[in-house]
N, C-alpha and C positions, 0 to 999 in steps of 0.2 A: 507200360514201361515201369519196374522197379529198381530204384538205386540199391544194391545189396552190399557195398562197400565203400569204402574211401581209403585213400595214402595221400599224406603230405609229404612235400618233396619242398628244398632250397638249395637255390642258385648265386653265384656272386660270381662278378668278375670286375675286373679295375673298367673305369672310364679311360679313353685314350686320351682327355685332359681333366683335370679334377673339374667340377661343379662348384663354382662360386656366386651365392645369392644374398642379400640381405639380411638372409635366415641360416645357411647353414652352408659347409663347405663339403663335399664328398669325395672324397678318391674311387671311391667304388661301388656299386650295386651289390645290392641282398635282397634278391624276394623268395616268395611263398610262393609254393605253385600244389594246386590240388585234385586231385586226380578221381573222375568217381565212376564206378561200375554201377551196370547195368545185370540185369539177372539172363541177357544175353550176351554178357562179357564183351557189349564196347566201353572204350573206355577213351571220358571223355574231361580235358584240362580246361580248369581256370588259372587262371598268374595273381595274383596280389599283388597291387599298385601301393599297399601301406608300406614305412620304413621301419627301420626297426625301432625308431624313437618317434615320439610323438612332436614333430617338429613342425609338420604341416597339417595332420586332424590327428583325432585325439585315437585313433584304430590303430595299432601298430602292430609289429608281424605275428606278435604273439597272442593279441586280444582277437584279430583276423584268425588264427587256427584254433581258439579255443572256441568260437562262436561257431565257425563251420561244424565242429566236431558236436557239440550242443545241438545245431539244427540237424545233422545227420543221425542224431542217436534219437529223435523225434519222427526223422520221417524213414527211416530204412526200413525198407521193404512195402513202402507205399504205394498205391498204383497211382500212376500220374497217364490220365490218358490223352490227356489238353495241354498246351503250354499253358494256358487259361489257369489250371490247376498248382502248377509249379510256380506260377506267377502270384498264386495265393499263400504256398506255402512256406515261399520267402520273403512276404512279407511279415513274418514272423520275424525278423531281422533290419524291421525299421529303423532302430536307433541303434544298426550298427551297418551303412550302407557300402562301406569297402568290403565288408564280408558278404554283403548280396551282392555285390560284383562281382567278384572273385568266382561264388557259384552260380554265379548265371553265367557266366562264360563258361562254364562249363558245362549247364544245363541248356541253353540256345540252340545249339546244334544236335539237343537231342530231339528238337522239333522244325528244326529250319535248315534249309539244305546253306553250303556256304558257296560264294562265287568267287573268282576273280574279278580284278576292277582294277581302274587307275583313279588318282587321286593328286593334287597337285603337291608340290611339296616346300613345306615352309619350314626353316632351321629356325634352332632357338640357339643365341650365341651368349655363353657364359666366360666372358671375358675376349678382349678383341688379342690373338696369338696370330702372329704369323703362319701357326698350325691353320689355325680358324681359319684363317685371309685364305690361306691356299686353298683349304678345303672348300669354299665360298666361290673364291674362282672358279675350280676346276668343277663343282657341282651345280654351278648356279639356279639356288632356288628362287622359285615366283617370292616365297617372301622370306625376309628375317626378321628374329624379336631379340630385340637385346634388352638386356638387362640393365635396369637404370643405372649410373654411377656420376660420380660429379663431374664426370668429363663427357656425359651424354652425348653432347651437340658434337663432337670433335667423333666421338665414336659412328653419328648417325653420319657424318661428312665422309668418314672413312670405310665406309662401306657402302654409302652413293658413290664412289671412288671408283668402286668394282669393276672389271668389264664387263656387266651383265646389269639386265632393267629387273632391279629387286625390290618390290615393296617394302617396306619397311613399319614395325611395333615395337611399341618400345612396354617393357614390364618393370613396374615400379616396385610391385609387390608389399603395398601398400607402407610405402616406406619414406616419403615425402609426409611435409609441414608446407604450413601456410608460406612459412618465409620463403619459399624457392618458388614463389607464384612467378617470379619472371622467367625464369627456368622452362617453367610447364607452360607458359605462354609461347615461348621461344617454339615451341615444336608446332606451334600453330604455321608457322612460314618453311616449316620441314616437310610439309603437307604426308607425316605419317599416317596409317592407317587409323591407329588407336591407341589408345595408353592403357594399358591393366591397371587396375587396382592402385591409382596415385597415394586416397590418405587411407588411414585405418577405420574409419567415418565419414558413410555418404555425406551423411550431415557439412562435411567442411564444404562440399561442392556447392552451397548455397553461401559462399562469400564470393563465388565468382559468378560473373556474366555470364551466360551461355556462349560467347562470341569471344569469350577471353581463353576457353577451353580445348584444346585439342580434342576429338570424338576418345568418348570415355568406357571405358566396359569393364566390369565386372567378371572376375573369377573366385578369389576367396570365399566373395560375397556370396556365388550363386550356388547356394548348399541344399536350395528346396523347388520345387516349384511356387509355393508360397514365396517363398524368400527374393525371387526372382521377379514374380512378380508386384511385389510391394518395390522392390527397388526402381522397376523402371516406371512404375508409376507414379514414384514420388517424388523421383531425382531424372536429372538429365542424361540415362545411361542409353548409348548409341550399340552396343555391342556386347553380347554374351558369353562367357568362356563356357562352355559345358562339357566339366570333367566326366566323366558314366561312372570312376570310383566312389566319386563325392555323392552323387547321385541317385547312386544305388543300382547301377547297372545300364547295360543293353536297353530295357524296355521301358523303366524309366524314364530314362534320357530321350528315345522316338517320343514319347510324348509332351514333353517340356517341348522339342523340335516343332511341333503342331501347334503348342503355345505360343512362343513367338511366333511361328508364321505369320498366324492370325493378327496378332500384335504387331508385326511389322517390323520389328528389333531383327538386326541383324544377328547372328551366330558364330563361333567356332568349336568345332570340337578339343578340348586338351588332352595331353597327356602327359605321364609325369616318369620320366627316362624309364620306357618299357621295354622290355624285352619282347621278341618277336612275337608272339602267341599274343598277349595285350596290344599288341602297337599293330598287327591285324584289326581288332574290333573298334579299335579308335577310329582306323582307317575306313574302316566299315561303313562308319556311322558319318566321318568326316564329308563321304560324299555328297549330303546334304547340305554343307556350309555355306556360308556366304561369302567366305575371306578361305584363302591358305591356313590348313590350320594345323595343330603340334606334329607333323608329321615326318619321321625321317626317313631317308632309305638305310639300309641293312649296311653294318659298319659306321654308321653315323657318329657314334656315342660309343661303341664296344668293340674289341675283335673280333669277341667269340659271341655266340647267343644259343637258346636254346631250340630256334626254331631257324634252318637254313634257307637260304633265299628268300627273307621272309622283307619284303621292301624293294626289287629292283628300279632303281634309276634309269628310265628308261624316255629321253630327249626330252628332260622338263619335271615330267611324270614320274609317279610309282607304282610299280605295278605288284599289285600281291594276289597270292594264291591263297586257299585255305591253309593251314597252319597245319606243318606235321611235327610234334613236339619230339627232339631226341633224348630220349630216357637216359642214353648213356653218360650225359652229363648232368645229370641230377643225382643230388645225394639225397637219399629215403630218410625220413626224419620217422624214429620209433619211438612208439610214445606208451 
């Protein structure tokens, strides 16, 4: 198999309610999506999960398409007869790991066939809207994560409210101080799932008791296999977020999954508002988890997307198919 091209292509469309975090507020979605031939003219998409600002890692849409282009003008017209071999080729893009996402999604399927699957489904709620509530009612997922704020408790009560038995995570996004130690105690008698990423410093989690903590886990943090595991070895961490952008991909991330098994730490997979072609491979990978993890059905976040029926809700579950990407709403970025 030789890659004998590439086209980059970007997508945007508004969120049907803005994104509100600790970090940043969004009205809308912009990703990268990359497209790469085969010298038997399939042709086969990764999505970029980067933003266009470096708000959440330091890879944004433009450092993402300048490295792809870089690794493609290195290996075009190489023979790759192994994933084995593609999987060496991209590590040539260690210290840029959203851009080896991006093309390993796009490179996986040119070695692995893709299935259908069901997958449970857990929302992430950016702000409590009576939008949300209905949409919560009428879809009720196995779990929700909300988003820290100072009316947490009143927020976690109003959506145990629900007419449905909804797990519940609460994400702080490492944006808590010691002073709110009564706060983060409080969720001890919420009997939530997990807390993300409470301070900006594992390090503060040795002012508390183990017993004073709601179960803890890491996302930010979990940027390496290394990283991941010096964290749970050092600190009291119950639960793993595992981005595959942060990660560096597909294959990366099955093996960190192997790491924790062994270690016993539980998991989820994340995702970071993906359009249907990404928010397949999340889901892909999500069937390993231990918890509900970022996963939504088709319309959750967007009207429109780039890949159709890509998530149905189907009693509980989501069911996805392989990902058929429509061109016709991509615009070709010429470079």
């Amino acid at each position: 198999m030789k890659i004998v091209d590439i086209n980059f292509y970007h997508y945007e469309t508004k969120f049907k309610v803005p994104v509100i975090t600790p970090k940043v507020t969004m009205t809308s979605r912009k990703v990268l999506l990359i497209e790469l031939i085969t010298e038997k003219q399939n042709h086969y998409f990764g999505e970029s999960n980067a933003f266009e600002t470096a708000w959440y890692t330091n890879e944004t849409i433009e450092i993402v398409q300048t490295q792809a282009e870089l690794w493609y003008s290195k290996y075009k017209n190489r023979t790759f007869d192994h994933f084995s071999e593609i999987q060496s080729a991209l590590d040539d893009l260690y210290e840029y790991p959203s851009t080896r996402n991006t093309l390993m999604m796009a490179c996986y399927p040119m070695f692995h066939d893709l299935h259908a699957f069901h997958v449970p489904y857990g929302a992430t709620l950016n702000g409590l809207t009576e939008e949300t509530l209905r949409q919560l009612s009428d879809t009720k997922p196995e779990r929700v994560k909300i988003k820290w704020t100072a009316n947490i408790l009143n927020d976690i009560a109003t959506v145990k409210n629900l007419p449905a038995d909804i797990q519940i995570t609460v994400d702080a996004n490492e944006s808590l101080n010691l002073n709110q130690a009564a706060q983060l105690k409080a969720l001890i008698d919420e009997r939530i799932l997990y807390i993300e990423e409470p301070f900006k410093s594992l390090e503060q989690l040795n002012h508390f008791n183990e017993h004073d903590l709601p179960p803890i886990a890491i996302d930010e943090k979990a940027t390496s296999d290394r990283a991941i595991i010096d964290a749970i070895e050092q600190y009291e961490v119950d639960v793993v977020v595992l981005k595959p952008f942060r990660l560096g991909g597909i294959d990366k991330t099955l093996t960190i999954i192997e790491i924790l098994k062994r270690k016993n730490i539980k998991f989820v997979i994340g995702g970071m508002y993906e359009y249907g072609l990404s928010r397949y491979f999340t889901a892909m990978l999500a069937q390993y988890a231990d918890y509900p993890s970022d996963i939504t059905p088709e319309g959750y976040y967007f009207e429109n997307d780039i890949v159709q029926y890509s998530g149905i809700l189907k009693g509980g579950s989501i069911y996805f198919e392989p990902p058929k990407v429509d061109m016709t709403q991509l615009g070709r970025i010429i470079s």
